[in-house]
C-alpha positions as CSV (number, residue, x, y, z in Angstrom):
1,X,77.8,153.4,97.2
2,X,77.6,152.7,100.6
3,X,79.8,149.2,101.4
4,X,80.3,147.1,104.3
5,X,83.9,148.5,105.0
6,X,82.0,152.0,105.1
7,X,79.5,150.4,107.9
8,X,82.3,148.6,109.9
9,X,84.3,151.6,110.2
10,X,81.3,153.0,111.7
11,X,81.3,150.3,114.4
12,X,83.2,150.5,118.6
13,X,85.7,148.4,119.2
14,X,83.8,146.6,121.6
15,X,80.9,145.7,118.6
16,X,83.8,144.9,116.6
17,X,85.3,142.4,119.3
18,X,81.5,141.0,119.9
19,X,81.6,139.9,115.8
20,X,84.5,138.4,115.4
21,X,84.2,136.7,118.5
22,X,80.8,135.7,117.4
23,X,82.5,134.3,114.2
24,X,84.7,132.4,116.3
25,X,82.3,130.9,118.7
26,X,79.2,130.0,117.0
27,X,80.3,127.1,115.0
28,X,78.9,124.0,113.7
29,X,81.0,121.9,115.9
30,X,80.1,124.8,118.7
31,X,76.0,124.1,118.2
32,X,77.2,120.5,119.5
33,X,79.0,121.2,122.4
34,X,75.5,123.6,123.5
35,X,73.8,120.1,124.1
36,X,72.8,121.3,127.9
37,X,72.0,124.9,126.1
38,X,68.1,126.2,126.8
39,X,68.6,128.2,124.1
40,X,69.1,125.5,121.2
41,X,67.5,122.3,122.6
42,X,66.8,120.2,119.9
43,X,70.1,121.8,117.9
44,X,73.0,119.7,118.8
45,X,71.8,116.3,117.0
46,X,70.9,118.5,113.8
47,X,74.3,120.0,114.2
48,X,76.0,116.6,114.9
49,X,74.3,115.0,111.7
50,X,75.3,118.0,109.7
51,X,78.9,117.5,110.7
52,X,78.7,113.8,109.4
53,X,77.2,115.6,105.7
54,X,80.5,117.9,106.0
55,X,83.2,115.6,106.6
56,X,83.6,112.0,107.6
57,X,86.4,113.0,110.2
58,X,84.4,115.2,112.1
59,X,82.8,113.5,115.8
60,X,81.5,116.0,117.4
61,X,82.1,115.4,121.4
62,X,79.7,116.6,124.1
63,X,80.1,118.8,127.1
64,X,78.0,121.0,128.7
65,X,79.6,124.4,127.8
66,X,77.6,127.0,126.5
67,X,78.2,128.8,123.5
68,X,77.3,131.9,125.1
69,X,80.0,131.1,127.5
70,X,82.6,131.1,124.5
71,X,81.5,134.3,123.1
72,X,82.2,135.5,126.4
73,X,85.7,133.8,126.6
74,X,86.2,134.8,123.3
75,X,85.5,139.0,124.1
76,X,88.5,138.3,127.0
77,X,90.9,137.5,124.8
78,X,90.3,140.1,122.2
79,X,89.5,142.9,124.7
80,X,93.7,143.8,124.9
81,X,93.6,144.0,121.1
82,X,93.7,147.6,119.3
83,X,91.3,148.7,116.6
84,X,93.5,148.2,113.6
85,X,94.9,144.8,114.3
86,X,90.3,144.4,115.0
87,X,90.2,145.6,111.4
88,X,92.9,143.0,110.2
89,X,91.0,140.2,112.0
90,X,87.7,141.3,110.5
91,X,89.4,141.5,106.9
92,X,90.8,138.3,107.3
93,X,87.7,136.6,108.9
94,X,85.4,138.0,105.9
95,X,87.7,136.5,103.4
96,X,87.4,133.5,105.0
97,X,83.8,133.1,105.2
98,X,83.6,134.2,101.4
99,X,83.7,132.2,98.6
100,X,86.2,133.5,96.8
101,X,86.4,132.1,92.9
102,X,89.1,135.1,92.2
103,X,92.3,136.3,93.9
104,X,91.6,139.1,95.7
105,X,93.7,142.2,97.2
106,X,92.2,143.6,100.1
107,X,94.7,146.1,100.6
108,X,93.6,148.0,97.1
109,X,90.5,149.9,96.9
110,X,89.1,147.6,94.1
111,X,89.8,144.5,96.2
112,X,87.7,146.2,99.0
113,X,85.0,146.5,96.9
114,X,84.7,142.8,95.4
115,X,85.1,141.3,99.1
116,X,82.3,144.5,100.0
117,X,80.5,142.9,97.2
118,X,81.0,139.3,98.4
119,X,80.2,139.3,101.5
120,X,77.0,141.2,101.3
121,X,76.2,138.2,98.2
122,X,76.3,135.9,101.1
123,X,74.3,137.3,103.8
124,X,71.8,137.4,100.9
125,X,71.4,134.5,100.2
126,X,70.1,132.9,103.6
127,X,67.0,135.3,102.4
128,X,64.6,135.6,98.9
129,X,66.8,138.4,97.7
130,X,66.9,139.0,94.3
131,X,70.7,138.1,93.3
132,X,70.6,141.6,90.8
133,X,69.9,143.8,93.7
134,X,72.9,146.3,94.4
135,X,74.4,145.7,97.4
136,X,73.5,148.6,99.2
137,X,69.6,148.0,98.6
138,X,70.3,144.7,99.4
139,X,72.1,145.5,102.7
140,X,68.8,147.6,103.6
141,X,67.0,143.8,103.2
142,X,69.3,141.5,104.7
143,X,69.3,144.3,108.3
144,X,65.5,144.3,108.0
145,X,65.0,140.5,107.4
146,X,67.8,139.8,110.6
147,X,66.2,141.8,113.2
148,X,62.8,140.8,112.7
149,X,64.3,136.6,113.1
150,X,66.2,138.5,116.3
151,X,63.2,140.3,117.4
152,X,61.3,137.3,116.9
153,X,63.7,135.4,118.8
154,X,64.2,137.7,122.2
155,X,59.8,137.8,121.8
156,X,60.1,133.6,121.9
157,X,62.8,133.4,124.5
158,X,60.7,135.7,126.6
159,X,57.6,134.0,126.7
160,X,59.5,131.0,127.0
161,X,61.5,131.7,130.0
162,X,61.9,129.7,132.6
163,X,61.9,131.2,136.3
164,X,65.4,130.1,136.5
165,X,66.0,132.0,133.4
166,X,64.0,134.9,134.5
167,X,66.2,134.8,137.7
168,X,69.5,135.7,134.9
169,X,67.8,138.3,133.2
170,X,66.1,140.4,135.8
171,X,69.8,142.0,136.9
172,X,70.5,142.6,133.6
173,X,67.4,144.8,133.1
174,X,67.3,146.4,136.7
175,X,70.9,147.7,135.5
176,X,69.3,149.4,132.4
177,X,66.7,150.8,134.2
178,X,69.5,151.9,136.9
179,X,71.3,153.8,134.0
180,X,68.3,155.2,132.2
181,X,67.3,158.5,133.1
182,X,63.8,159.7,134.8
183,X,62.1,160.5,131.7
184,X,63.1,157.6,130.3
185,X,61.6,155.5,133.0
186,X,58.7,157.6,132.9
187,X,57.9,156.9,129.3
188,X,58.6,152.5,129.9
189,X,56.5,152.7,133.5
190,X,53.3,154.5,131.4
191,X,53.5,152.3,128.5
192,X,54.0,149.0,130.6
193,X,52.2,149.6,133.9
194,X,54.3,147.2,135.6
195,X,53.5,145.6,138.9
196,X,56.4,146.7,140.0
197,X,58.9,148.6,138.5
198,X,61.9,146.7,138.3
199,X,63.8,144.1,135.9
200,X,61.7,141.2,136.9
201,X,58.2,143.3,136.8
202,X,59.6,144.7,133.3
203,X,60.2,141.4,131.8
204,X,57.0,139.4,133.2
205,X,54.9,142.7,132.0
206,X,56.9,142.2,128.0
207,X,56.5,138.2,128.6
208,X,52.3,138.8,128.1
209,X,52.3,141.1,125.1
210,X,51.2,139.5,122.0
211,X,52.9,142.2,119.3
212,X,56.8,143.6,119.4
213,X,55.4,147.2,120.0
214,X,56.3,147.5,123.8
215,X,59.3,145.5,123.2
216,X,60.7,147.6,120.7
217,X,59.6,150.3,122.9
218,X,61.9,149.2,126.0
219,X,64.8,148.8,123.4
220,X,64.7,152.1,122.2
221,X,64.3,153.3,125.4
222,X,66.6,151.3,127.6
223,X,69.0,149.4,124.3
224,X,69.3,146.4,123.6
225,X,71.7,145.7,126.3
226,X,69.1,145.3,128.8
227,X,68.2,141.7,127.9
228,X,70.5,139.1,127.4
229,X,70.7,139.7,124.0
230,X,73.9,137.4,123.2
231,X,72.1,134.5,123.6
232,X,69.5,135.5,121.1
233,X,71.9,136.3,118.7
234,X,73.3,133.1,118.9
235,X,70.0,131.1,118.8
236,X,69.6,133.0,115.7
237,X,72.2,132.6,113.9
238,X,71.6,128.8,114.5
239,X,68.5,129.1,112.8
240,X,70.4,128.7,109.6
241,X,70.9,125.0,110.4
242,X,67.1,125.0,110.0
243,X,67.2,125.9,106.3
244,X,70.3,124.2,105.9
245,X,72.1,127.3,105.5
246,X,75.7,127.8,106.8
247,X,75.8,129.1,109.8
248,X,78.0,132.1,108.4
249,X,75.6,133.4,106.1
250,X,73.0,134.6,109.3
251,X,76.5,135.5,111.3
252,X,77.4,138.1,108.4
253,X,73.9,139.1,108.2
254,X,73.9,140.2,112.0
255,X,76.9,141.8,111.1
256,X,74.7,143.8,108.3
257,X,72.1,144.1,110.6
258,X,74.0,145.9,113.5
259,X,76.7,147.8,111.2
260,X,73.5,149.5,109.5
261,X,72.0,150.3,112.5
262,X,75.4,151.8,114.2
263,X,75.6,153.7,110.3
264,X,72.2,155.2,110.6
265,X,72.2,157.3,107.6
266,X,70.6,156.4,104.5
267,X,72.3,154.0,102.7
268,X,71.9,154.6,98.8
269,X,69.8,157.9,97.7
270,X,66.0,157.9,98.2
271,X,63.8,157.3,95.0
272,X,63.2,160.9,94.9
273,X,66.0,161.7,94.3
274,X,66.4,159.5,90.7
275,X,65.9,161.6,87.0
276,X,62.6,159.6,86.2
277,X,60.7,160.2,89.4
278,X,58.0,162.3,88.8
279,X,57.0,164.5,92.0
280,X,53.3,164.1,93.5
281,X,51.8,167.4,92.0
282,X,52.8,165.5,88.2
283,X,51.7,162.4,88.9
284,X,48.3,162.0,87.3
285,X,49.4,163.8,84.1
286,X,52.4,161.5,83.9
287,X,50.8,158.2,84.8
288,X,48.2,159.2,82.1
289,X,50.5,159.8,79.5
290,X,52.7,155.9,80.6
291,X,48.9,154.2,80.0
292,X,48.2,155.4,77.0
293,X,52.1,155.0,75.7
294,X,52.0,151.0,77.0
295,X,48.0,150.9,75.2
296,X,49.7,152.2,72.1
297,X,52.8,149.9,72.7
298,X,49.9,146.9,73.0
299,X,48.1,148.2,69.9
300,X,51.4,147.9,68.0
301,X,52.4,144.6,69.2
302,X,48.8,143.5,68.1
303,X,49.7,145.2,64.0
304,X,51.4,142.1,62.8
305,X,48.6,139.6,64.5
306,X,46.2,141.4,62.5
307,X,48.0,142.4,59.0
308,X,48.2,138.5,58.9
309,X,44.4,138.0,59.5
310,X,43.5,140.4,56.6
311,X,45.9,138.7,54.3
312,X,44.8,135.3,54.9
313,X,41.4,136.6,54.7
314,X,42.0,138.2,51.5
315,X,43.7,135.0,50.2
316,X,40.8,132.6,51.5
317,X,38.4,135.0,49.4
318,X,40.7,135.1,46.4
319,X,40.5,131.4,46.0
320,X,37.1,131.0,47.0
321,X,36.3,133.8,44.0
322,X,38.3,131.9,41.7
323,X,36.5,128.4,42.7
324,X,33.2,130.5,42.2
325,X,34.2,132.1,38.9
326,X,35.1,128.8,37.6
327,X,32.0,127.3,38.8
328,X,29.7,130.2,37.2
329,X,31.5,129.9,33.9
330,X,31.1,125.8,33.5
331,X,27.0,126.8,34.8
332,X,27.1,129.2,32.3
333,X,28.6,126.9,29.3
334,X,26.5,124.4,30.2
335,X,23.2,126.5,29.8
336,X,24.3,127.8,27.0
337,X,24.6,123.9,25.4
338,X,21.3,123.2,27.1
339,X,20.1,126.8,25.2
340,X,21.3,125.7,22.0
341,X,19.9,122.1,21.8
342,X,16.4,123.9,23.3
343,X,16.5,126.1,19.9
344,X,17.3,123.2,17.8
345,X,14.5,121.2,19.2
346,X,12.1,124.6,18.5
347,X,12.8,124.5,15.0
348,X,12.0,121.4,14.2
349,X,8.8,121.8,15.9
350,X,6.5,122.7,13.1
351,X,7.2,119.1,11.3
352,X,6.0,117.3,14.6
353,X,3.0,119.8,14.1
354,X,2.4,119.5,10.4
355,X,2.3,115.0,11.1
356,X,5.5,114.9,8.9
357,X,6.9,112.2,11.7
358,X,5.2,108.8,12.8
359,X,3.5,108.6,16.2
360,X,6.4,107.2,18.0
361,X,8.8,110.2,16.8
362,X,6.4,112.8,17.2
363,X,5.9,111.3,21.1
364,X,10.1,110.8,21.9
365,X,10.3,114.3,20.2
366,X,7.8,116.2,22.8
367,X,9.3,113.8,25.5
368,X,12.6,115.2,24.7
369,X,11.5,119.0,24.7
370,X,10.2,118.9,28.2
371,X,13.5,116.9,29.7
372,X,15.2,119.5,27.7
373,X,13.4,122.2,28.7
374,X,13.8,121.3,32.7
375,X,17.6,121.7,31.8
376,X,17.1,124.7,30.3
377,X,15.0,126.4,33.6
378,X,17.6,124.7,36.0
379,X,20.7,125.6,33.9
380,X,19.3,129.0,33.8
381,X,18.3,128.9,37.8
382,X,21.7,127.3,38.5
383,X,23.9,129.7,36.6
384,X,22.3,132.9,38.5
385,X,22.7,131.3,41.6
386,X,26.7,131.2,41.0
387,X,26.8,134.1,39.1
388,X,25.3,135.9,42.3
389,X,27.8,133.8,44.3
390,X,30.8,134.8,42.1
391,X,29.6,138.7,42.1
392,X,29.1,138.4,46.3
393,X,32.7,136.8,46.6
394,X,33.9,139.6,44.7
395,X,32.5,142.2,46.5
396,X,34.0,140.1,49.4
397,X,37.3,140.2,48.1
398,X,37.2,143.9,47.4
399,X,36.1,144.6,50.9
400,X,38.8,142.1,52.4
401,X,41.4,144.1,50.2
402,X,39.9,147.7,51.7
403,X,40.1,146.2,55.0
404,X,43.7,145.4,54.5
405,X,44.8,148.7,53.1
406,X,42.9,150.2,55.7
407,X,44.5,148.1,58.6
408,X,48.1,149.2,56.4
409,X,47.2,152.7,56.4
410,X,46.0,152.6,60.7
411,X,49.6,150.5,61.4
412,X,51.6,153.2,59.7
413,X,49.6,155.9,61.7
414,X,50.2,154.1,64.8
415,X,53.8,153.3,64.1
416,X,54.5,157.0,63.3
417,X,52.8,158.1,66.6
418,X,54.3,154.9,68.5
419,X,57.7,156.1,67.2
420,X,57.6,159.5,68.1
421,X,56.2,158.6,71.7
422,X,59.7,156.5,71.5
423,X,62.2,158.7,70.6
424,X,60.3,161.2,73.5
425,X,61.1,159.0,76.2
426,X,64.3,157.8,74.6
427,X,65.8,161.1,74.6
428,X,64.2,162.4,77.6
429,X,65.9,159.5,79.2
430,X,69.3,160.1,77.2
431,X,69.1,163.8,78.6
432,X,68.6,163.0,82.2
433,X,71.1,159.9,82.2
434,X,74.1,161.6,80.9
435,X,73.1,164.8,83.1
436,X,73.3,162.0,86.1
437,X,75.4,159.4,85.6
438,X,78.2,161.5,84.9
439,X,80.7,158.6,84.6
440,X,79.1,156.7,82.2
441,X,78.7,156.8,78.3
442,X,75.9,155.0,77.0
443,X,74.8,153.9,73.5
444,X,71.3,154.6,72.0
445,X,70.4,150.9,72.0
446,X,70.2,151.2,75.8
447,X,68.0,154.3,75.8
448,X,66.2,152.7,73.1
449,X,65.5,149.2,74.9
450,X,64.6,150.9,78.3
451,X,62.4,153.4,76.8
452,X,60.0,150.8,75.4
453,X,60.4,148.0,77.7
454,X,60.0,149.4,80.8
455,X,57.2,151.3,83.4
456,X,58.4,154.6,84.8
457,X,58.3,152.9,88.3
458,X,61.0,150.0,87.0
459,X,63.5,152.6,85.5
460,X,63.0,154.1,88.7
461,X,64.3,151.1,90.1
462,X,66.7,150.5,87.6
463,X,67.9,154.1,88.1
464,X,68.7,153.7,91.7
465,X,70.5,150.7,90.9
466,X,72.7,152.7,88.6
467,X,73.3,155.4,91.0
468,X,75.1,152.7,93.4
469,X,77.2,151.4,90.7
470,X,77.9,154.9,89.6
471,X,79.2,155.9,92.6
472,X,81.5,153.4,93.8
473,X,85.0,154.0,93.4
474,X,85.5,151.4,90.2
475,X,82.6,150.8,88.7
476,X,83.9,148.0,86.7
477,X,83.8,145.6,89.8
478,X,80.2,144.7,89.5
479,X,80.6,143.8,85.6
480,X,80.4,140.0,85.0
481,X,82.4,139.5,81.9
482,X,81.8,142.3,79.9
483,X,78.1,142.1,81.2
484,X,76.3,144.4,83.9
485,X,73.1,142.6,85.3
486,X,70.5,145.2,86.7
487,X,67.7,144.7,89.3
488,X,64.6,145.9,87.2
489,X,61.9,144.9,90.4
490,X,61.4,142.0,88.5
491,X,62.5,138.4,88.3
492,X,64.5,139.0,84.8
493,X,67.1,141.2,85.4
494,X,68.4,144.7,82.7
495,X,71.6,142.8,81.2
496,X,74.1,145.8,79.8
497,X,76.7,145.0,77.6
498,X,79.9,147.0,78.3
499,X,82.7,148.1,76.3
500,X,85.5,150.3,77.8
501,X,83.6,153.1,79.9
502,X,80.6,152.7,77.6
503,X,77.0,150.8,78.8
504,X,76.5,149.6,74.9
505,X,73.0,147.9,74.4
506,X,71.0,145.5,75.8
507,X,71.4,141.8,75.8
508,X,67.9,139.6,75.3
């Protein structure tokens, strides 16, 4: 991986003398002391009241120096100072501005790594970046988010300026437009269309335009060093007091900012370059194929959901077939009864006929018949009815049995066919990995978990964070226990359990 060391060795000594002398200068107590500043009006009572959080015996006292004046100082006194005693100061500095829960030996390759690691933590968090990034990605981020605040900042101070303030910068510019060559100038002076063509017709031309674009424009053209960009870079690195930040976590991300720009090579290697990305001309074929694996992966998460529907179905129409059946039996006893009394009554029938029974009798006897006989056509009438009940519940409960041997049957299809979709992108993955990540060994859980959990575009990701871990000089530096924690693109991070030089399985 690319780390900060890797960036700083990339720096002049005179951008190494500007940092630490920014480190030194742009304080807490130093945001005080800028009370006449036009550059941080407004900052010395916030810094003053943040003092009192800090520590109870810190006063902050007044004067009227600038910071920008102590940056300045500050460049004298390191200008006699050689590039490796530079490196020793920026070592030490780092550690100091680190929090450092560990002992840590700078002077070994895996202590270089851990402060690498550090450091870059801390510039991160002054920003929403996702702790689980690797620090190379996260560099890329942290130099991005810093220059626009920066860019914003010279755009602010510009339309801002005073004409006293216009006064200081206008030299500053007419030397990079002294130094600049005529094509150069040619390519500003058709772009801007000054009134005149000089710092202070420059900078009154950039003070009116509502986007960066020309601004960016005169910096490529003419660098940075054609505005009074020290000032800026102190007004943002203030701007962590705003978010109640310390002011060292914007100071290492200029640091960031300007090492990456001085680096300017790419930083970690280009999603194109990962196993799983799929090149332009196989895109629709492969996207196809990771839609219908995740459908099939929904279908299957859905099997359980609706097994348990046909069962409880199947057991609701069970017991509702036993409640009928008993039903239908006591309709059926009870005609029969109402049957046999009926035929009783029906033999007897003649002697009511032949007068063998007084008046009374012969009347209770027909009276009896008829109430008997209503039993007998609603006994008859209510023992169909349930009988037709009991046969429809049983057809019910032989369909709801079909439907869950059916639903059996489609699970075990889908399973097979969600199984061997699995163990396709399982072991295309376990090929590719251990083709790439040469270093590593990994177990099958891992290919297993990734495989099914994850979109082609998130092991993309998690891919590329791999690749930075895989090639830094010990690995074993960004473990956390026995635990590797991967950026996945989302919130919830790939958590790796490690053993030795193997990537085990995955922890839920």
């Amino acid at each position: 991986m690319t780390d900060i060391f890797t960036l700083i060795n990339q720096l002049s000594d005179d951008d190494i003398r500007l940092q630490l002398a920014f480190f030194d200068s742009v304080t807490l107590v130093s945001a005080a002391k800028e009370t006449g500043s036009r550059l941080l009006s407004g900052m010395a009572e916030a810094a003053s009241s943040l003092a009192q959080i800090f520590t109870d015996k810190l006063k902050v006292g007044y004067d009227y120096k600038k910071v920008s004046d102590m940056v300045e100082g500050r460049l004298t006194e390191l200008k006699p100072v050689k590039r490796e005693q530079l490196l020793k100061l920026m070592d030490i500095k780092l550690m100091e501005l680190v929090s450092l829960s560990q002992q840590i030996d700078i002077n070994t390759q895996e202590g270089r790594e851990k402060l690498s690691i550090l450091v870059i933590d801390a510039a991160g968090s002054g920003y929403s970046i996702s702790q689980y990034m690797a620090p190379a990605h996260k560099m890329r981020i942290i130099a991005d988010k810093y220059n626009d605040a920066f860019m914003d900042n010279l755009m602010q101070s510009l339309k801002n300026m005073t004409p006293d303030q216009l006064k200081e910068w206008s030299p500053i510019m007419d030397k990079a437009i002294g130094m600049a060559d005529i094509e150069t100038k040619r390519v500003v002076h058709k772009e801007l269309m000054p009134d005149a063509f000089n710092g202070m017709g420059v900078l009154k031309c950039l003070r009116k335009q509502k986007s960066p674009m020309k601004l960016k424009l005169v910096i490529d053209c003419f660098g940075i060093e054609a505005f009074d960009y020290k000032s800026v870079e102190i007004k943002t690195m203030y701007q962590a007091l705003r978010h109640f930040n310390k002011i060292s976590v914007f100071q290492l991300a200029r640091l960031i900012s300007v090492a990456v720009k001085k680096y300017d090579r790419p930083l970690y290697a280009a999603d194109e370059l990962m196993p799983s990305y799929v090149a332009d001309s196989d895109r629709v074929r492969v996207d196809n194929e990771e839609k219908e694996y995740h459908a099939l992966a929904k279908q299957i998460s859905g099997l359980d959901e609706k097994k348990a529907r046909c069962i409880k179905e199947l057991e609701t129409k069970k017991k509702q077939l036993e409640e009928a059946d008993k039903r239908a039996d006591a309709a059926s006893e009870n005609y029969t009864k109402v049957s046999l009394e009926f035929s009783e009554l029906e033999l007897k029938k003649d002697e009511y006929i032949n007068g063998g029974h007084t008046e009374a009798e012969t009347k209770s006897y027909y009276a009896r018949v008829n109430d008997v006989k209503r039993q007998l056509d609603r006994g008859l009438e209510d023992s169909e009815l349930k009988k037709r009940k009991k046969d429809e519940l049983s057809n019910q409960v032989i369909i709801a049995q079909d439907r869950l041997e059916l639903q059996e049957k489609e699970g075990q299809e889908l399973r097979a066919e969600y199984k061997t979709q699995t163990d396709i992108r399982k072991n295309n993955l376990k090929r590719l990995w251990n083709a790439y990540y040469y270093k590593f060994h990994f177990g099958d859980g891992l290919f297993l978990h990734v495989a099914m959990n994850y979109t082609r575009s998130q092991i993309v990701t998690i891919e590329a964070m791999l690749k930075e871990v895989h090639d830094s000089r010990d690995w074993k530096v960004y473990l956390k226990e026995d635990r590797l924690y991967v950026y996945t693109g989302d919130k919830k991070p790939l958590i790796i359990k490690c053993s030795e030089d193997i990537l085990e399985d995955v922890i839920e």
